[in-house]
N, C-alpha and C positions, 0 to 999 in steps of 0.2 A: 385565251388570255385569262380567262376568270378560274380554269382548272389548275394553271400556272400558280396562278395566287392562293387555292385552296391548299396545293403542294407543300408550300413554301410556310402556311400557314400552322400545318402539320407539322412540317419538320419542323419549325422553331418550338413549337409547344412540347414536342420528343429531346427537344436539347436543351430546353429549360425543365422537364421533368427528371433527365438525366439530372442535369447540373445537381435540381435539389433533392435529390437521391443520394448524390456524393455527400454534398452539404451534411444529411441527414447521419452516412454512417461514419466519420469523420466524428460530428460532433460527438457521438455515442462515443464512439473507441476513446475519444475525446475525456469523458465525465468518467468511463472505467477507468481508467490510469489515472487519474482524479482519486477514484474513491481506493484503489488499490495502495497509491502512496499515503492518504489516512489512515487505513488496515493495518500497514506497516508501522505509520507512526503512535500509533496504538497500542502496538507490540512494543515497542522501544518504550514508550510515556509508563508501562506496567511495568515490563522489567525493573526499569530506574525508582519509578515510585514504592518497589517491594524493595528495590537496595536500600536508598533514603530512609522508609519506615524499621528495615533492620537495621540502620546506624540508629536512631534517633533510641529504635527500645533497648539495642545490647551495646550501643559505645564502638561497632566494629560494620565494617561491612562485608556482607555474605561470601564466603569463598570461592564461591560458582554458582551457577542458576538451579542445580537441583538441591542445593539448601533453599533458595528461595521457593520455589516449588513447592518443597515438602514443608516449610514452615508459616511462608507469609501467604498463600494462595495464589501466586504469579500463577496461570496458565497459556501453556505456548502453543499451538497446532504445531509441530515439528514436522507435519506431513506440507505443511506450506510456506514455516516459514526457518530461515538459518539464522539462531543467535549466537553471537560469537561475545563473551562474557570475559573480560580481560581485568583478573585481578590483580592487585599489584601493592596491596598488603592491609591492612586493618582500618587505618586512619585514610587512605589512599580514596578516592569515589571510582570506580571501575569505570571502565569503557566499557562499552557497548556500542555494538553494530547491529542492526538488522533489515535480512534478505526474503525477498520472496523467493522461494525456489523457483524455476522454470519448471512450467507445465504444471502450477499448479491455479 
């Protein structure tokens, strides 16, 4: 009887160590896709803040991102991330989208 219950004792301690093992990698995966959609909104918050600063100094906004690049200091990882840069004329404020690639 008393080995029955040392059994029994064990396994629940093996299924509550499970459990907070899940717990544990859940909440991680959890905080990365957290900090990855910040990353991104990061990328988005710069591009727009280098579009804004070139209306405010030239009266126009930037024609695509490799004027902003090359003039206001915008820098993008393109190896991680897709800006998609949609202008739609001087006075206009572009759109922007931005992607994490996959796999990166």
């Amino acid at each position: 009887m008393k080995k029955n219950k040392i059994n029994r004792l064990y396994l629940l301690s093996a299924a509550l160590f499970a459990a907070i093992a899940v717990w544990f990698l859940v909440s991680v995966n959890n905080a990365d896709s957290a900090a990855n959609g910040k990353r991104t909104e990061a990328v988005y918050n710069s591009v727009m803040n280098g579009a804004s600063l070139c209306y405010s100094i030239e009266g126009e906004y930037p024609p695509d991102l490799e004027y902003l690049e090359k003039n206001y200091g915008v820098r993008i990882n393109k190896d991680k991330y897709i800006v998609d840069y949609s202008y739609f004329g001087a006075n206009i404020r572009p759109t922007v989208t931005v992607a994490e690639r996959e796999g990166s």
